[in-house]
N, C-alpha and C positions, 0 to 999 in steps of 0.2 A: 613155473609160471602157469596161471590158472585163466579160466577165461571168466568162471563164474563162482565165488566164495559164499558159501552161505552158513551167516552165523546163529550158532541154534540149532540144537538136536533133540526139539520136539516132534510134536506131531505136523504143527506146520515147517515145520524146517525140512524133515526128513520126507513129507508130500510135494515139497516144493521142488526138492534136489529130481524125487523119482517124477514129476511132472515134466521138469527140465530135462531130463535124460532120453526122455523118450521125445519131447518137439525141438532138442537142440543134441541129436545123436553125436556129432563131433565136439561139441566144447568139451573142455576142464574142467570137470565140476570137482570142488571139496567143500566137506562140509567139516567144520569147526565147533564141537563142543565141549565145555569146559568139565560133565563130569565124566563118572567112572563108565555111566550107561545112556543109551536110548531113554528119550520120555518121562529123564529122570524126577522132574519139579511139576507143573502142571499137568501134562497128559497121564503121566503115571498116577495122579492121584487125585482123580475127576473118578465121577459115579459111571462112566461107561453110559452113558444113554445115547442111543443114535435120538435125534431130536429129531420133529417133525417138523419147525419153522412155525408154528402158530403164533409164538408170542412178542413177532417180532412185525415191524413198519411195512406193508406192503411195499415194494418195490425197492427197500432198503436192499445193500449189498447180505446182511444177516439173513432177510427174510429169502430172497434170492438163491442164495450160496446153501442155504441150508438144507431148503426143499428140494434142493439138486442134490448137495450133498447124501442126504438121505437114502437117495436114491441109489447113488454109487458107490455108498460106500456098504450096503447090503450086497451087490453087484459085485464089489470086491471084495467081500466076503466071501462069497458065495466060489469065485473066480480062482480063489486061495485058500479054502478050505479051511478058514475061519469061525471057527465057532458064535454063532448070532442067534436073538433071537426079535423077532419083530412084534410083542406079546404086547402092545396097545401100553396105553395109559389114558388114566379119568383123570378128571380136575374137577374138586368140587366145591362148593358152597355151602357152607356150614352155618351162615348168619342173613337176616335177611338181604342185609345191606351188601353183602357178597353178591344179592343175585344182577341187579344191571351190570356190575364189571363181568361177569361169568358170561352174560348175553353178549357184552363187548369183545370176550376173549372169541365166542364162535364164530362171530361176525366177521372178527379177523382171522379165523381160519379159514370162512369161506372165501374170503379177500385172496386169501394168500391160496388158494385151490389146494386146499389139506383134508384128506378123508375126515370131517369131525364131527360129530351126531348128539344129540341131546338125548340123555336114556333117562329113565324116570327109576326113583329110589328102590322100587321095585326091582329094577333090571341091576340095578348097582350091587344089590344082593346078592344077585346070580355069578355078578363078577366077581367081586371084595365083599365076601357077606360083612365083614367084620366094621365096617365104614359108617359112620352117621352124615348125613348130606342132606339138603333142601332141595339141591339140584346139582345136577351133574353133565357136564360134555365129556365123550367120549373119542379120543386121538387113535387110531387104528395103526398110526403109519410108525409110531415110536416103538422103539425095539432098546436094544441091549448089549452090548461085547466086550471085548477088552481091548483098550484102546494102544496099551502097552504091545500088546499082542500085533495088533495093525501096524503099531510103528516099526516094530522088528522087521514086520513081512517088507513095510517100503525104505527101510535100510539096505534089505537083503537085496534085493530089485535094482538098488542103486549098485550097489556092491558089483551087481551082475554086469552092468553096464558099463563098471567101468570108473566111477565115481571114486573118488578117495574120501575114504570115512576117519576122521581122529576125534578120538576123545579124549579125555584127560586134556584140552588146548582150549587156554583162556587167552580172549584176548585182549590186549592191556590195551593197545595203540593204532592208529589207523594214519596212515601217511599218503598224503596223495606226492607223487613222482611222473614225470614223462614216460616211466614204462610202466607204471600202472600204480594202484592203490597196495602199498605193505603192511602186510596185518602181522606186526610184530605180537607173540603168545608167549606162554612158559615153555612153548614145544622148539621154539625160533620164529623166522620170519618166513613169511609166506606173501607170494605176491600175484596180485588178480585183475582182470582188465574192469569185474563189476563186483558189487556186494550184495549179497541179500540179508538185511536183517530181522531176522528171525527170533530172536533173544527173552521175549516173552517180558518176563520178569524185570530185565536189564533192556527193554527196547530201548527206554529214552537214553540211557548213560553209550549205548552202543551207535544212538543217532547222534549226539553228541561228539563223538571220540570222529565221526568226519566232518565236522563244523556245521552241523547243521542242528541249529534249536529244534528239538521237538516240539510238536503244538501242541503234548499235552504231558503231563508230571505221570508216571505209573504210580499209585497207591494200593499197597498190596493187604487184603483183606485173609484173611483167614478162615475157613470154613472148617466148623467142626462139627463129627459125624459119632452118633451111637451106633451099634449095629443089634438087631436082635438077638438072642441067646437061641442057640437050636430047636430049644424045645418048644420056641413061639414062633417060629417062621412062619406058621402056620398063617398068622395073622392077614400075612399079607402075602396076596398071590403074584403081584406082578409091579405096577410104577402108580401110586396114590399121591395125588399132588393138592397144594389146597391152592386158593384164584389169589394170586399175587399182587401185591400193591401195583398197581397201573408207572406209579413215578418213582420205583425202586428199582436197582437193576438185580436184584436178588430173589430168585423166587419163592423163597418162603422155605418152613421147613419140612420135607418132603420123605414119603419109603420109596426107598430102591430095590428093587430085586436085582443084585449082581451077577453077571453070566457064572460065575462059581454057585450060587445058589443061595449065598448069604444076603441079608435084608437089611438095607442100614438106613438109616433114618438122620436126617437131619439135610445141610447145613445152616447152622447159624452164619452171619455173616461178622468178623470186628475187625478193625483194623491192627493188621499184625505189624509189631514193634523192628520187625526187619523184614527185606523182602524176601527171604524164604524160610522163615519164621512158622514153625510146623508146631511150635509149642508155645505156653504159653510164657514161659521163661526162656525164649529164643531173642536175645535183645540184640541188636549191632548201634550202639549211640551213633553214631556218623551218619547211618541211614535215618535213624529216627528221626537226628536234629533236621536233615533233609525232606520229610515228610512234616513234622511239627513247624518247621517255618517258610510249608509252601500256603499262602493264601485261597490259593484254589480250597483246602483242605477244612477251614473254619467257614468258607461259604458255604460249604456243602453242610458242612455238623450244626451251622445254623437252619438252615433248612430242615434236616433232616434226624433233629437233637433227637427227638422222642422216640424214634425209631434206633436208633443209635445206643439209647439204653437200657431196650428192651432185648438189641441183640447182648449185650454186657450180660444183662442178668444170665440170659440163656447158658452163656459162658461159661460161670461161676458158680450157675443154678442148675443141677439136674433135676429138681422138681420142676422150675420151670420150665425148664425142656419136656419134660413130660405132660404138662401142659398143654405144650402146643404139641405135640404128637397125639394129645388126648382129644381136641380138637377135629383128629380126623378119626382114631381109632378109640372110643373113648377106654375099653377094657385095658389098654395099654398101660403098665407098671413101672415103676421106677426100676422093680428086679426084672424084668424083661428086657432088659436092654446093658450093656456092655461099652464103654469109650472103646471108639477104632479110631484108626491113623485119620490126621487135617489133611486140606489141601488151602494151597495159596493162589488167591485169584490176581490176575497182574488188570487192575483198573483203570485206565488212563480218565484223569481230570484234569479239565482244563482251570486255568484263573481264574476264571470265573465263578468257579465253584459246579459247572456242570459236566455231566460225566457223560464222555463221549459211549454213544449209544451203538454208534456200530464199528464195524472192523473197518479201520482207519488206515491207511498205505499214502505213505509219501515217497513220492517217485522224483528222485536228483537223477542228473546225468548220467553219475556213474555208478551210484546209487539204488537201492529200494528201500525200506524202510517199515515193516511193520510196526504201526505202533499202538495200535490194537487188534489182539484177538480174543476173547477171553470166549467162551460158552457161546456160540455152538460150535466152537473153531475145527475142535475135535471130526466133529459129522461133516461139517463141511468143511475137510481140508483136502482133498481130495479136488472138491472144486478151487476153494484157495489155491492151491498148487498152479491151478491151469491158469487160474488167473492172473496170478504172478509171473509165468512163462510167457506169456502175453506182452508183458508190457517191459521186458529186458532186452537187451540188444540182440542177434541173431548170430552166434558164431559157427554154427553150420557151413 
């Protein structure tokens, strides 16, 4: 018997349990994940940016969680001997019409109290000689790590406390009973007096399985990444972003500098044909028909057609990928660049056709429910964590 189940062995899962462990030192914590590892599906395969919060709502929970998170999770880096690095990131403006959202984007960093400076083409040289820009803001507080690497360290932490860790334990079914909620798996049954769902990818099907509709469909997106060839690394020193569509939740396609040292470039965004669909021949008919006949999904692609088939092209098109990387770097070549591993974004839209904007929690009785976290989940899950500690019952 458990006092606290938490399903999901990402980054928010595995912050969650070590959040819990240390403000509820006597409960039962276990945590439940269906693969072989830690941080296997999202966290493991996110570009590592500790993010600054800039491009997010003031006072939203994102803009909030973020700027905190930023904070503490350099702090617990630092605390764990985590390898990081805090090397800034530009965003720039390459067209004219770029530059009032560019002015929008600073505005809302000063909203949000985020180190962010406007440097002139000159100065951007000094940084990223390699860059062509109109204008440029410059982000101080964004950094870099391995996010994999972080989830390990708050596995281990749990581990220490006390916490029972399984992997390889999917869970099919959730029963509520007078002794508690049974979370029947392929491992057996396990039984908890609360749940945290944590599931990412499968939030909604996991909010579901305890009769509770979720208020929004997850639609999993695809993101696929070039990396530089070694002998161009050169290109780029540190994180080169361009000013993002203001009513897109993607930010456009971007260089990474990897705490390993490698430079990858991209993501496009498309809708991937299953929800952990890492390829482009990764199909699951079940979940597509699932995805193909939720209405939320053709209000959005009306809205948002044009955009929609320019990520396609990108897809399909390494020229046109090169394009938009040309965009910021223009010397950049088709042989400069190499396909690396996708990752899969878990989107929550609603019926509407609009996509939920920030990190979403729906809190039942016995219950929690994440059922949004996608980007900056990672930076600020650390604050996630505490946050969710917060708001479950006390078994102390």
């Amino acid at each position: 018997m458990y006092n606290l189940a938490i399903i999901g062995g990402g980054i928010v899962g595995l912050s969650t349990a070590y959040s819990l462990s240390l403000t509820h030192p006597r409960a039962k914590i276990i945590i439940l994940e269906k693969e072989k590892s830690w941080a296997f599906h999202q966290t493991g395969n996110n570009s590592g940016v500790i993010h600054s919060g800039i491009y997010y709502k003031p006072g939203s929970l994102k803009a909030t969680l973020c700027s905190q998170g930023n904070l503490s999770m350099v702090n617990f880096c630092e605390q764990h001997g985590i390898k990081y690095d805090v090397c800034g990131k530009i965003i720039v403006a390459t067209e004219p019409e770029e530059l009032p959202l560019l002015d929008n984007l600073y505005q809302r960093g000063l909203d949000n109290q985020i180190p962010v400076a406007k440097i002139t083409p000159e100065e951007v040289a000094e940084i990223e000689p390699h860059v062509r820009c109109l204008a440029t803001i410059k982000v101080g507080s964004t950094g870099i790590v391995s996010y994999s690497e972080v989830s390990a360290k708050y596995a281990d932490l749990v581990a220490e406390k006390g916490g029972d860790l399984r992997l390889n334990t999917k869970v099919h079914k959730i029963t509520e009973t007078s002794q508690g909620l049974v979370l029947t798996t392929n491992q057996g049954e396990f039984v908890t007096d609360f749940v945290i769902n944590c599931a990412g990818l499968y939030s909604d099907r996991i909010t579901e399985l305890t009769q509770v509709k979720p208020p929004a469909k997850i639609i999993p997106f695809r993101g696929e990444y070039y990396e530089l060839i070694p002998e161009k690394r050169y290109l780029v020193k540190n994180l080169i972003y361009p000013v993002p569509n203001p009513n897109f939740p993607f930010l456009g396609v971007h260089f990474t500098r990897m705490i390993d040292g490698s430079v990858h470039a991209g993501p496009n965004a498309v809708l991937s044909l299953k929800r952990e669909g890492y390829k482009k021949t990764d199909v699951d008919l079940g979940e597509l028909m699932e995805i193909l006949t939720y209405p939320g999904l053709w209000k959005l692609a009306a809205k948002y057609w044009s955009d929609g088939v320019e990520e396609i092209i990108r897809s399909f098109s390494k020229a046109a990928f090169v394009r938009s990387l040309q965009r910021l770097i223009p010397e950049i070549t088709g042989e400069d660049i190499i396909p690396t591993h996708a990752g899969v974004r878990a989107q929550a839209l609603m019926p509407n056709g609009g996509l939920v904007d920030d990190f979403l929690i729906v809190e039942k009785p016995r219950a929690l429910h994440v059922c949004n976290a996608p980007s900056p989940a990672a930076t600020a899950s650390l604050e996630i964590g505490k946050a969710i500690a917060q708001k479950v019952p006390n078994y102390s």
